[in-house]
C-alpha positions as CSV (number, residue, x, y, z in Angstrom):
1,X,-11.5,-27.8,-16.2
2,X,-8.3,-27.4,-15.1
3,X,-5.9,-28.2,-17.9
4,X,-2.0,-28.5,-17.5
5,X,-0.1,-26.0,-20.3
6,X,3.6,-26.0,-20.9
7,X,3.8,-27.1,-17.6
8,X,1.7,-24.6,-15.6
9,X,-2.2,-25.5,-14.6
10,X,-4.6,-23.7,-16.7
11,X,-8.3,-23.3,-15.7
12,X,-10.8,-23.3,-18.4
13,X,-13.4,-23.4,-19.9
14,X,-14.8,-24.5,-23.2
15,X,-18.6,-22.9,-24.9
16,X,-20.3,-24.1,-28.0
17,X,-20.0,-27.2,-30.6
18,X,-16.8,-29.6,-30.9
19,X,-16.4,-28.5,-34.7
20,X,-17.3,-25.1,-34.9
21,X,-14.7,-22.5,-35.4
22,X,-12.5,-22.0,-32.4
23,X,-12.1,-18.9,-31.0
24,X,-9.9,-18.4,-27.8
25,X,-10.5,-15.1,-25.9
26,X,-8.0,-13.8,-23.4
27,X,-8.5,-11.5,-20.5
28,X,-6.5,-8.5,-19.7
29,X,-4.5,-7.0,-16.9
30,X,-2.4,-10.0,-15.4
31,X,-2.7,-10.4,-11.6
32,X,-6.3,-8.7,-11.6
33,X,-8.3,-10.1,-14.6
34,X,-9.4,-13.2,-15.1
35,X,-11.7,-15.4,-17.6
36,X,-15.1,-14.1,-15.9
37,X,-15.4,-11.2,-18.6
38,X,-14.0,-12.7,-21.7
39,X,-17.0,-15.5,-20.7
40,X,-19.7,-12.9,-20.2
41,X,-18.7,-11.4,-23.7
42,X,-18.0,-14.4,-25.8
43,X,-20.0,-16.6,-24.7
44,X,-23.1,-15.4,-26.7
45,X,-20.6,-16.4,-29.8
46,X,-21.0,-19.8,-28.5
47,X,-24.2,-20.3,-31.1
48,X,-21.4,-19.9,-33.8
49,X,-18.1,-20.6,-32.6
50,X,-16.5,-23.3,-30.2
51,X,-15.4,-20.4,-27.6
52,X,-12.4,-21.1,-25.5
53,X,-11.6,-18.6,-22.4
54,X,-9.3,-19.6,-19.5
55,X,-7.8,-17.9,-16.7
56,X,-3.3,-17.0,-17.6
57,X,-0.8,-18.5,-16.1
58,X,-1.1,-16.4,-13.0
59,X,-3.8,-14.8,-13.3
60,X,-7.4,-16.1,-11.6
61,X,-7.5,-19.6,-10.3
62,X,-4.7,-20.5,-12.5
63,X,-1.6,-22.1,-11.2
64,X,1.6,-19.3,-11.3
65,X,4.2,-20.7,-12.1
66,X,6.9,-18.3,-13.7
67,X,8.0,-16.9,-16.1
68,X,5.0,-14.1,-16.7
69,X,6.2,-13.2,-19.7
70,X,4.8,-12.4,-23.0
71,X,6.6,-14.9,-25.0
72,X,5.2,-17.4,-22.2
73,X,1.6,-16.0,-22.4
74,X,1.7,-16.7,-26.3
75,X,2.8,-20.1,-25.8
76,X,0.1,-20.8,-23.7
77,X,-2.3,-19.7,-26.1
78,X,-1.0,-21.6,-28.6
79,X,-0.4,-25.0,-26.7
80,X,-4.6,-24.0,-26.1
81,X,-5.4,-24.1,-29.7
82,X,-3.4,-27.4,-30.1
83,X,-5.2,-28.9,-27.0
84,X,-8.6,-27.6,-28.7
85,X,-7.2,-29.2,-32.2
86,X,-7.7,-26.3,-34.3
87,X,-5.2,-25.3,-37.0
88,X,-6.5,-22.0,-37.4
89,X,-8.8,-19.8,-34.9
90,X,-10.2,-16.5,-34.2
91,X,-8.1,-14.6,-31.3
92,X,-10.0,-12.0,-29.3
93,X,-7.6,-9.9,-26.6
94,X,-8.9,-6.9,-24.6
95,X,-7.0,-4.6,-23.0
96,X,-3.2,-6.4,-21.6
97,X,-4.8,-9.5,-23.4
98,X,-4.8,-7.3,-26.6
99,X,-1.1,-7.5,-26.2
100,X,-0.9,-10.8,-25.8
101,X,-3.1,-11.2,-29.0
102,X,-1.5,-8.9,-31.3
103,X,1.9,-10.7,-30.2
104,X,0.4,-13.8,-30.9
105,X,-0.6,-12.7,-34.5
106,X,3.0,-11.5,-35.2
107,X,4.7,-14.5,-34.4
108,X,1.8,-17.2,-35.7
109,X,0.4,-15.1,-38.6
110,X,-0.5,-18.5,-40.2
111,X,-2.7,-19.9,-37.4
112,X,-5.6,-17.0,-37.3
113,X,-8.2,-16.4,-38.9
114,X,-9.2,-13.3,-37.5
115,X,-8.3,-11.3,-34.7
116,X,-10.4,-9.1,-32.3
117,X,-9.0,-6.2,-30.6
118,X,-10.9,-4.3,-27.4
119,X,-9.1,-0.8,-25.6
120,X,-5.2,-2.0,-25.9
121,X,-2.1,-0.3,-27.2
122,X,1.2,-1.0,-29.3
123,X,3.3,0.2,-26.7
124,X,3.9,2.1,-23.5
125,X,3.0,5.4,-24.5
126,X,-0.6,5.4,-23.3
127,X,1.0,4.9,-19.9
128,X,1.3,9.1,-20.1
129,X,-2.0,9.5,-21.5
130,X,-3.3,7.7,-18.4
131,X,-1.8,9.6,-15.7
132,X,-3.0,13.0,-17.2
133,X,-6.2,11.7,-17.1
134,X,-5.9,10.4,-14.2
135,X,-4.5,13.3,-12.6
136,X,-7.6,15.7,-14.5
137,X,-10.2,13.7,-13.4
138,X,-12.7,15.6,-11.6
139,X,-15.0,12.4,-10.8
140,X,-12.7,11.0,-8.2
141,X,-9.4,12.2,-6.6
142,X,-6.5,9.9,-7.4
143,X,-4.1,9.2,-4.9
144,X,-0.6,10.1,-6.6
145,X,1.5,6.9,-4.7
146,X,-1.3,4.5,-5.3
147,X,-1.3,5.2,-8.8
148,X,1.8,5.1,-9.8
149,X,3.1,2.1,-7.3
150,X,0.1,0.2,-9.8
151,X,1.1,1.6,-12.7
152,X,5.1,0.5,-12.3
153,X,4.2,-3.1,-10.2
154,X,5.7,-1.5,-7.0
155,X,2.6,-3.3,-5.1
156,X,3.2,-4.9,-1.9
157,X,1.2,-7.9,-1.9
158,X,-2.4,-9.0,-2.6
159,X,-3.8,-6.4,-0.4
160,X,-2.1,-3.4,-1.3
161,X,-2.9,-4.6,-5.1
162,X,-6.7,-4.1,-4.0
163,X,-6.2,-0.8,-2.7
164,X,-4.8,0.6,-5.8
165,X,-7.3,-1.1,-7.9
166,X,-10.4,0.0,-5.9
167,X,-8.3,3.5,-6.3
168,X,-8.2,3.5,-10.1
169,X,-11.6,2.0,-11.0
170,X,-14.0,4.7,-11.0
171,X,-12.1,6.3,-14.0
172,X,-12.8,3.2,-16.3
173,X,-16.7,3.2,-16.9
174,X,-18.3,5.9,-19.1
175,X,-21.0,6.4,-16.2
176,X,-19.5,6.4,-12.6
177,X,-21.1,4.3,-10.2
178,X,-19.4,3.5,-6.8
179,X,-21.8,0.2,-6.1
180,X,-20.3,-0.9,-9.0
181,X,-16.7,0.1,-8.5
182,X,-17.7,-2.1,-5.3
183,X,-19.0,-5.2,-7.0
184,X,-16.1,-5.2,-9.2
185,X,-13.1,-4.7,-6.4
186,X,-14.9,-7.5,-4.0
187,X,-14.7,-10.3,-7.6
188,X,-11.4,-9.4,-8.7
189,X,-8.6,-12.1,-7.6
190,X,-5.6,-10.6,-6.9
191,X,-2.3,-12.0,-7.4
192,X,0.3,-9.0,-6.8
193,X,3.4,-10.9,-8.3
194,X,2.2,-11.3,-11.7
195,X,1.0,-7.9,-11.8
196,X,4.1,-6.6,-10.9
197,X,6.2,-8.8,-13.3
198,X,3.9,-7.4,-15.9
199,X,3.9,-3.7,-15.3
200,X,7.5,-3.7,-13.6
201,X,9.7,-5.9,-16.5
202,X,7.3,-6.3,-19.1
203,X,5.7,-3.1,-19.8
204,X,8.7,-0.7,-20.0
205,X,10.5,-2.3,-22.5
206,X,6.8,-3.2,-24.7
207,X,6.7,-1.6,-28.4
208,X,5.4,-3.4,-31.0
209,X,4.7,-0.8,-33.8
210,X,8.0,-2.4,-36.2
211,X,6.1,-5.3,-36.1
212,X,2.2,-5.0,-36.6
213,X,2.9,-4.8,-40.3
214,X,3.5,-8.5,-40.2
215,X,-0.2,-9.1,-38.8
216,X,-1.8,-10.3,-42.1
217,X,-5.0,-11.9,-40.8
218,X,-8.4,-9.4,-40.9
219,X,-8.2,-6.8,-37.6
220,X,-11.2,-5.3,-36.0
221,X,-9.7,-2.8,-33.2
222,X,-12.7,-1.4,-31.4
223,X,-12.3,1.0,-28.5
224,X,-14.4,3.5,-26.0
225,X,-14.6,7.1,-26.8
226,X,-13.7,7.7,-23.4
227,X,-11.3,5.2,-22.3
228,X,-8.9,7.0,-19.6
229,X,-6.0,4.0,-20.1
230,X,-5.7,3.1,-23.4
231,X,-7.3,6.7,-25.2
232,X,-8.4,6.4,-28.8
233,X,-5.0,7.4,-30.1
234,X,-3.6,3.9,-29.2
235,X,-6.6,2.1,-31.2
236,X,-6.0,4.3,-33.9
237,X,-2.5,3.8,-34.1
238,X,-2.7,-0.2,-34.5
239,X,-5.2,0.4,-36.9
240,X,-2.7,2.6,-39.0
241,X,-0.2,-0.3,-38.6
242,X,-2.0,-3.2,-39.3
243,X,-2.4,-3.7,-43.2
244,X,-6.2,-2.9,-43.9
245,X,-6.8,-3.0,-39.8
246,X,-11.0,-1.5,-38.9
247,X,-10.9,0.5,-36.5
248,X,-14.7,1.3,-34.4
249,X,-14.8,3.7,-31.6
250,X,-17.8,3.4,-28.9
251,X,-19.1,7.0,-28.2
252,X,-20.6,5.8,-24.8
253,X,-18.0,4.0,-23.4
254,X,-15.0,3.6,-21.4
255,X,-12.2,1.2,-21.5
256,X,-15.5,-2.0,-21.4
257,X,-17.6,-1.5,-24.4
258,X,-18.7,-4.8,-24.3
259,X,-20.0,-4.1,-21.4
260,X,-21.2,-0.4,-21.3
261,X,-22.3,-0.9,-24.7
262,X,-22.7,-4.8,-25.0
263,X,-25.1,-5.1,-27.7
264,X,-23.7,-2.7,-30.3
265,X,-20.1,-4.2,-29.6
266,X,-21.4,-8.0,-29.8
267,X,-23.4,-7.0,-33.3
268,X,-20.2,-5.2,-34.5
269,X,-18.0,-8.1,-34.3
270,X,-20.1,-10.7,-35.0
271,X,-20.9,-8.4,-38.6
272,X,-17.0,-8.4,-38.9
273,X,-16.1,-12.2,-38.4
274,X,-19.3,-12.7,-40.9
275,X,-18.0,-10.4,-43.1
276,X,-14.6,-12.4,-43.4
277,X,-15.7,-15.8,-43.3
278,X,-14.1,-16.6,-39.9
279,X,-17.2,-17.6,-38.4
280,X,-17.5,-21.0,-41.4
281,X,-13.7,-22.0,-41.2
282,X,-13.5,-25.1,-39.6
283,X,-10.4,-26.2,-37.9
């Protein structure tokens, strides 16, 4: 359904029972990502929760209407939870959507319920991290311009966004597999201005560390033992910085454990929102 949020067209879509728990899900990397995985992860949840996952403002099918901040990606979120009529809800963010998500939780501690972090960081450190991987990877060789001009939002337009992306992809997965790299450049939608807004403006000046502290709501960061982008050390620093934050690393994966390992990740947080009674708070 298309949906119209703080003035911008939303496209989304809504799984599971009217009064079960809500849980909104957002997707990562603005301009690229879209609502397709969080609904291939979350939806399972559906049997429990009242799963909400939606294409950002820019991002997908969505209108783009600026700004493409993160201030304006939290109040989209939470002009979603008031459309869905929840008072408090379970936020899930992987990777860029993690930031969203864990911004979200410092600003509206009092609306969640739980919160669900996949491969993200705190800040823009892991940006260094990623090129020295990047540049040591002995799978694929990275072309130097195209990495970094999609790294710092220097793309062109839509078309130079896909090149870079179908550049970077093979160092995501845990197992390489170019007909997948394929698959996964040909469904992408690509809208170059967001994603340079977001890498260009909004990464640089991105640190939350100060701040996690004030996330009181139970944490589950979960990330792949192998993730290229957003290594380890970036999980394990939000869990150090969230007050009683889990942390649960993948030993098979990449930056997708819910995809590379989809069952072990899906059993993982379900045992987590179970354990903390998110999955029987109604709104």
């Amino acid at each position: 359904m298309r949906l119209p949020i703080n003035g911008n067209e939303l496209e989304v879509e809504v799984f599971g029972a009217e009064d079960a728990p809500l849980l909104i899900a957002h997707h990562g990397a603005p301009g690229l990502g879209s609502r397709a995985e969080p609904r291939a992860t979350f939806r399972p949840f559906a049997d429990t929760f009242r799963v909400l996952v939606f294409d950002a403002r820019g991002s997908g099918v969505s209108e783009g209407r600026p700004p493409f901040t993160h201030e304006q990606w939290v109040a989209d979120v939470d002009a979603l939870r008031e459309w869905a009529g929840a008072e408090r809800f379970v936020l899930a963010g992987g990777s860029y959507g993690g930031f969203i998500a864990m911004e979200y939780a410092i600003r509206h501690p009092e609306r969640l319920t739980a919160l669900v972090l996949r491969d993200t960081s705190a800040d823009h450190e892991n940006e260094k991290a990623a090129r020295r991987n990047a540049e040591a990877s002995t799978r694929v060789k990275i072309d130097p311009d195209k990495l970094d001009r999609i790294n710092t939002g220097r793309v062109r337009d839509d078309d130079d966004l896909r090149d870079c992306w179908r550049e970077i992809l093979p160092l995501y997965d845990h197992v390489y597999d170019p007909a997948a790299v394929e698959a996964k450049v040909e469904a992408t939608f690509y809208r170059y201005e967001t994603h340079n807004h977001a890498f260009a403006v909004n990464q640089p000046a991105y640190d939350i560390k100060a701040d996690l502290h004030r996330i009181t709501c139970p944490t589950l960061v979960t990330v792949g033992r192998d993730d290229w982008i957003t290594p380890v050390a970036s999980s394990q620093t939000i869990a150090d910085l969230i007050p009683d934050a889990r942390l649960v690393v993948f030993e098979k994966s990449g930056h997708s454990p819910q995809v590379e390992e989809a069952e072990l990740w899906r059993e993982t947080v379900r045992d987590f929102l179970r354990e903390v009674g998110a999955d029987e708070q109604r709104s």
